[in-house]
PASEBA-1860 file (N, C-alpha, C; in nm, 3 decimals):
! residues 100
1> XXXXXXXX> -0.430/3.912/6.591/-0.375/3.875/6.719/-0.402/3.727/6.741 ~ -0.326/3.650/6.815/-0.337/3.500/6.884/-0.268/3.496/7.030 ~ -0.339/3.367/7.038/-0.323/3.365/7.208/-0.304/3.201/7.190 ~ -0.162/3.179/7.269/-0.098/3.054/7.261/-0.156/3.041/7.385 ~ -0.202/2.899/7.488/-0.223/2.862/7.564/-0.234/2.714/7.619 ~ -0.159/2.643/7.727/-0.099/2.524/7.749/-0.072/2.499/7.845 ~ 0.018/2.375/7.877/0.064/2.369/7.994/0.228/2.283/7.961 ~ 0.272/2.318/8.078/0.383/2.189/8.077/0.411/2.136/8.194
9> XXXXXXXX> 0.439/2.010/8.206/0.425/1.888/8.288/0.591/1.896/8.340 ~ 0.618/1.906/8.491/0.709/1.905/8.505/0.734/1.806/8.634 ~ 0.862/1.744/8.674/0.860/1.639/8.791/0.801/1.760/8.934 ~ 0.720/1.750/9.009/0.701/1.805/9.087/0.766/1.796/9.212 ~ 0.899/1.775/9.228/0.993/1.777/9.295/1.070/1.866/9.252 ~ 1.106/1.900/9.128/1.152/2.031/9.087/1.094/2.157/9.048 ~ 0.965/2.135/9.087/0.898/2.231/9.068/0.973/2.403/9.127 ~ 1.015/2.359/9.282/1.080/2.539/9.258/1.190/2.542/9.206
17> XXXXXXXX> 1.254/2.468/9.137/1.359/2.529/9.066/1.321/2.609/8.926 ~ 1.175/2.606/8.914/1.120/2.629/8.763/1.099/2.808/8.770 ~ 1.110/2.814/8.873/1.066/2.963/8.944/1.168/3.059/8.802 ~ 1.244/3.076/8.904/1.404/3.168/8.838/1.372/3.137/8.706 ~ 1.402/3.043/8.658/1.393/3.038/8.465/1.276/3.102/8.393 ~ 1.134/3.049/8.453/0.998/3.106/8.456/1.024/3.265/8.413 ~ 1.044/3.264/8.547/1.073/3.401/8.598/1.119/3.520/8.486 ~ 1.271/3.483/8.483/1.353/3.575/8.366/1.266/3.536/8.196
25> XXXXXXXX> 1.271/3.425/8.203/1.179/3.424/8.056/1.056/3.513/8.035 ~ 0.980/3.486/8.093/0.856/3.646/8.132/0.939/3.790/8.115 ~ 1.053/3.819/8.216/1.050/3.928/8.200/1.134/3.969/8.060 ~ 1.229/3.871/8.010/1.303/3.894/7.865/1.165/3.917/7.777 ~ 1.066/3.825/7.802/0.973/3.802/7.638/0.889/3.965/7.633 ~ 0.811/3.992/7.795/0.738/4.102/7.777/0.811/4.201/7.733 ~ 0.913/4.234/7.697/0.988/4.376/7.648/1.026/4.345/7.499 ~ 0.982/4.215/7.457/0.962/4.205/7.310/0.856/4.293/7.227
33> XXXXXXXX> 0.886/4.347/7.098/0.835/4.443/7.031/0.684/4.290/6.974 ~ 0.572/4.318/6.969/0.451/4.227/6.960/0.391/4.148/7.014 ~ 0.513/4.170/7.159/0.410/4.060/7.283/0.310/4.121/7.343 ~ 0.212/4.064/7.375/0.092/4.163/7.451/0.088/4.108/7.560 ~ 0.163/3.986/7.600/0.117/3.978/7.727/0.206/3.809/7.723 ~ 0.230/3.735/7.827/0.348/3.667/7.854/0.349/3.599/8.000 ~ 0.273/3.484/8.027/0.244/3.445/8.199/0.281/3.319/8.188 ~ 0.350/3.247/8.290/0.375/3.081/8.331/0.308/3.120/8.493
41> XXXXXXXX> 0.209/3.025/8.490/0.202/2.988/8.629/0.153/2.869/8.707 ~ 0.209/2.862/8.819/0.196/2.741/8.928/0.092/2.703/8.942 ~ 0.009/2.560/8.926/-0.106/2.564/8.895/-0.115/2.488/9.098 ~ -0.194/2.542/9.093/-0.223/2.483/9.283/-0.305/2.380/9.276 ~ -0.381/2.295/9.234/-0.394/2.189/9.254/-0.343/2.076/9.156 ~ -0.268/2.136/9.072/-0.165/1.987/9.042/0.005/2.066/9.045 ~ 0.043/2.039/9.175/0.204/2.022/9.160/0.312/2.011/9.069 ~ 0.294/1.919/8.943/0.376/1.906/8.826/0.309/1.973/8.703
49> XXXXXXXX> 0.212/2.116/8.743/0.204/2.168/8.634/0.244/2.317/8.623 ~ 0.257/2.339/8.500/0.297/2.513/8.489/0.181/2.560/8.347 ~ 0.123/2.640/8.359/0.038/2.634/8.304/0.096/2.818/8.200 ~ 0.070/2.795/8.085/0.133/2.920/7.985/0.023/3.015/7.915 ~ 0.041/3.120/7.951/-0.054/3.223/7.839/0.004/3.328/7.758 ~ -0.026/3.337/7.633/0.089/3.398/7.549/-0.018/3.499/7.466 ~ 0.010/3.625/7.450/-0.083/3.667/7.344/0.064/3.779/7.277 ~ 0.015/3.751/7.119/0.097/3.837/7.028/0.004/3.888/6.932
57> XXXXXXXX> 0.083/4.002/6.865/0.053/4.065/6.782/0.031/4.036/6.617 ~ 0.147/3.909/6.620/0.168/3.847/6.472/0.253/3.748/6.477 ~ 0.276/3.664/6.340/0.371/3.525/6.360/0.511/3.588/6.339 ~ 0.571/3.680/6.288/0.651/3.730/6.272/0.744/3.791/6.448 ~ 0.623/3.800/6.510/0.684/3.877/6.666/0.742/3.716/6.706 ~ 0.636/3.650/6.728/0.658/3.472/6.746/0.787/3.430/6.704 ~ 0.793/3.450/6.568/0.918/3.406/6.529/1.071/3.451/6.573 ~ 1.022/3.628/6.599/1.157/3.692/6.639/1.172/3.638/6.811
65> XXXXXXXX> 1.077/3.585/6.884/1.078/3.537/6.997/1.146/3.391/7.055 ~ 1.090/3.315/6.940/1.147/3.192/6.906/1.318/3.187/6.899 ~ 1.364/3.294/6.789/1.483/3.284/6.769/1.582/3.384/6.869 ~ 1.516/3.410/7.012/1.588/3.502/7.096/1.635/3.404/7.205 ~ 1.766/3.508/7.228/1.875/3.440/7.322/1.802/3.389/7.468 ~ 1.704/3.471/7.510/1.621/3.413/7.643/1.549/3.289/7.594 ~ 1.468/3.255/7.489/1.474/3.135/7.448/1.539/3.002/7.446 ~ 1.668/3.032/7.393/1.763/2.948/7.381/1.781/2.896/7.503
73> XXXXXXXX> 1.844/2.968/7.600/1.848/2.954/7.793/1.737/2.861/7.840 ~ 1.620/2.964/7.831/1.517/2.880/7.854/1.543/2.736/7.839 ~ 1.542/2.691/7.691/1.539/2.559/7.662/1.580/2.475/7.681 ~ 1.769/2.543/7.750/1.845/2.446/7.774/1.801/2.435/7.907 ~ 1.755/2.509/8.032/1.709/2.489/8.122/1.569/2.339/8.119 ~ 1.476/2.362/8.045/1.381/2.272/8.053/1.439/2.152/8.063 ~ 1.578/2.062/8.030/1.592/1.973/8.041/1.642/1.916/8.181 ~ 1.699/2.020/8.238/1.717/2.033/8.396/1.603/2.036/8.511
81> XXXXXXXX> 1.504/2.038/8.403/1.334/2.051/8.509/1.281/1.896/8.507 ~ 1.296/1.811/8.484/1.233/1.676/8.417/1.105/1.686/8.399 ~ 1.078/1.755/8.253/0.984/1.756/8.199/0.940/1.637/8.142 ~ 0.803/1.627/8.136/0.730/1.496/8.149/0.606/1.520/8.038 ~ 0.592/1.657/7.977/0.487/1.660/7.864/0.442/1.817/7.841 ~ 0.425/1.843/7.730/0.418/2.012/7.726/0.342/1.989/7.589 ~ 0.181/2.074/7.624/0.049/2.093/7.560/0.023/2.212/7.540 ~ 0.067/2.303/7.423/0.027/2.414/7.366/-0.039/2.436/7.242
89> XXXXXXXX> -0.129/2.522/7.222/-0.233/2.540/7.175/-0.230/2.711/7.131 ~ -0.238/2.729/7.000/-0.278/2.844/6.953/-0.425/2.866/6.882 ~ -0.425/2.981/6.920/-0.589/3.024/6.874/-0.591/3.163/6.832 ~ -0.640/3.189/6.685/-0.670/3.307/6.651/-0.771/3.384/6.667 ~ -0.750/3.498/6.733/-0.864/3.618/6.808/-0.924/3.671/6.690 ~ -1.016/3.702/6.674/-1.125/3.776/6.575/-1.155/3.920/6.635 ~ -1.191/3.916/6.783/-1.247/4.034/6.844/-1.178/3.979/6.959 ~ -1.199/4.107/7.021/-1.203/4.056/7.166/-1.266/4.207/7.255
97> XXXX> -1.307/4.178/7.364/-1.424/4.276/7.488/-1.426/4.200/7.577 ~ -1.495/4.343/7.683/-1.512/4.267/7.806/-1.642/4.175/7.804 ~ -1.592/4.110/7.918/-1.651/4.004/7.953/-1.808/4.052/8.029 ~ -1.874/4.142/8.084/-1.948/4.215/8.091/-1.990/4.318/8.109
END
């Protein structure tokens, strides 16, 4: 398993238009066969950020995710957001438990 995690920098004047796109992208990706889990959210003390948490099953789910039509949308949307910088980060899980 891995867990992608990041942010992206968006003009914070368009910030609610990021909603709706956000939005449907979450709900297209979670009904993907290897997603475990799938969040963008509004970060409250910085305005121009959206902050991403991604966990999958394998690079293969990734890949079939990558190459899906909610993707594509997505992307062409991001250029309509005036994005300003996007910082993602993958990390491979070994274990994982609760926290106490």
């Amino acid at each position: 398993m891995f867990v992608i995690a990041g942010t992206i920098a968006v003009d914070p004047s368009k910030r609610a238009q990021a909603v709706e796109p956000a939005a449907e992208m979450m709900r297209e990706t979670r009904k993907e066969p290897g997603n475990l889990d799938y969040a963008f959210s509004l970060d409250m003390g910085e305005p121009g950020t959206i902050r991403v948490f991604e966990q999958w099953e394998s690079q293969e789910a990734l890949d079939l995710h990558f190459a899906s039509p909610h993707m594509a949308r997505f992307r062409e949307t991001l250029g309509e957001l005036g994005i300003t910088g996007m910082n993602m980060q993958r990390y491979e899980i070994e274990s994982v438990g609760p926290l106490f």
